[in-house]
C-alpha positions in Angstrom: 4.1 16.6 0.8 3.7 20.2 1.9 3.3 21.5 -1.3 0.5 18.5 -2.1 -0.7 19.6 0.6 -1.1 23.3 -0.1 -2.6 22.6 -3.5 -5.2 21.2 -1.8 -4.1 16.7 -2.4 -5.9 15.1 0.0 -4.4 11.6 -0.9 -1.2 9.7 -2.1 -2.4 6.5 -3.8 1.2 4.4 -3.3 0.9 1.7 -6.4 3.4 -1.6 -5.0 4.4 -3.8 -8.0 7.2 -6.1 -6.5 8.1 -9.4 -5.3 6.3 -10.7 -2.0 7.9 -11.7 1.0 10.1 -11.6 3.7 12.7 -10.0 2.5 10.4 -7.8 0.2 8.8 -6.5 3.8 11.9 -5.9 5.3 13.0 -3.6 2.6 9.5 -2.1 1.6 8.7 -1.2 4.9 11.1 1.9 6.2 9.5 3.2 3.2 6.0 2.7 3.8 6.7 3.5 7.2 7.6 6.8 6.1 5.0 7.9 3.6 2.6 6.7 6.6 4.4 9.5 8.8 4.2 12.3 6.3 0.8 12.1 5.0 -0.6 12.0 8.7 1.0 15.0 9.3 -0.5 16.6 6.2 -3.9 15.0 7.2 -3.7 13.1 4.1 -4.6 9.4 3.2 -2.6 7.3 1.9 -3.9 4.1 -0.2 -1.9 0.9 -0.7 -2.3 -0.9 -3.8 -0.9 -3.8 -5.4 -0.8 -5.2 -8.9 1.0 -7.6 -10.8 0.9 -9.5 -13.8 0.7 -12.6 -12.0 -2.9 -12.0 -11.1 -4.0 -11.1 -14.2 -6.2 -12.8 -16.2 -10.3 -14.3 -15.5 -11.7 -12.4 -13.3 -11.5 -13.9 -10.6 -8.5 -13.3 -8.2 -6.7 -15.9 -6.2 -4.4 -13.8 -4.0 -0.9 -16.3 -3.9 -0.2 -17.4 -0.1 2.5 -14.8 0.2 0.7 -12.3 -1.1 -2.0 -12.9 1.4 1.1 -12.5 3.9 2.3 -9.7 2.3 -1.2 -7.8 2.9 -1.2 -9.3 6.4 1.5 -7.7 7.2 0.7 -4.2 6.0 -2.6 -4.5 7.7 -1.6 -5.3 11.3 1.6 -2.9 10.9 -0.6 0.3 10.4 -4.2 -1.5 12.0 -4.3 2.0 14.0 -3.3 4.7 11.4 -6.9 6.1 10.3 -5.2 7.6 7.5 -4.3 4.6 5.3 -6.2 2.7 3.0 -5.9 -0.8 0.9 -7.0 -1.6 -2.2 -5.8 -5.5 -2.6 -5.8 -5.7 -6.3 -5.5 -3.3 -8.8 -5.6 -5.2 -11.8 -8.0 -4.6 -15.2 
């Protein structure tokens, strides 16, 4: 992070492609939690994406249920970082 951060990066764009749920949470989120720390202190943002082949297709997306959770989650565990951002669906 500090040399992103001394080239001038104002962002980390963090691309999740895993399973959903639970236990996906539990492990993901020490992680997260982490790159959530660092690019504060760098007075960078950090965007969470998701994509996955089981979305693709028309386009229209139906987020599964525990996708939806998964999101959820993220959102009310970092609801007061200003630095981080969503995109829901990164899919063609």
């Amino acid at each position: 992070m500090v040399k992103m951060a001394g080239l001038g990066f104002s962002l980390l764009f963090l691309f999740l492609s895993m399973p959903v749920g639970a236990a996906a949470r539990k492990k993901a989120a020490p992680i997260i939690d982490s790159l959530v720390v660092w690019t504060g202190e760098f007075s960078m943002y950090l965007i969470l994406s998701y994509g996955n082949k089981l979305m693709s297709g028309p386009r229209t997306i139906k987020l599964p249920d525990d996708l939806r959770e998964f999101w959820n989650y993220l959102a009310s565990r970092y609801q007061n970082r200003r630095n981080v951002l969503y995109e829901v669906s990164n899919e063609p």
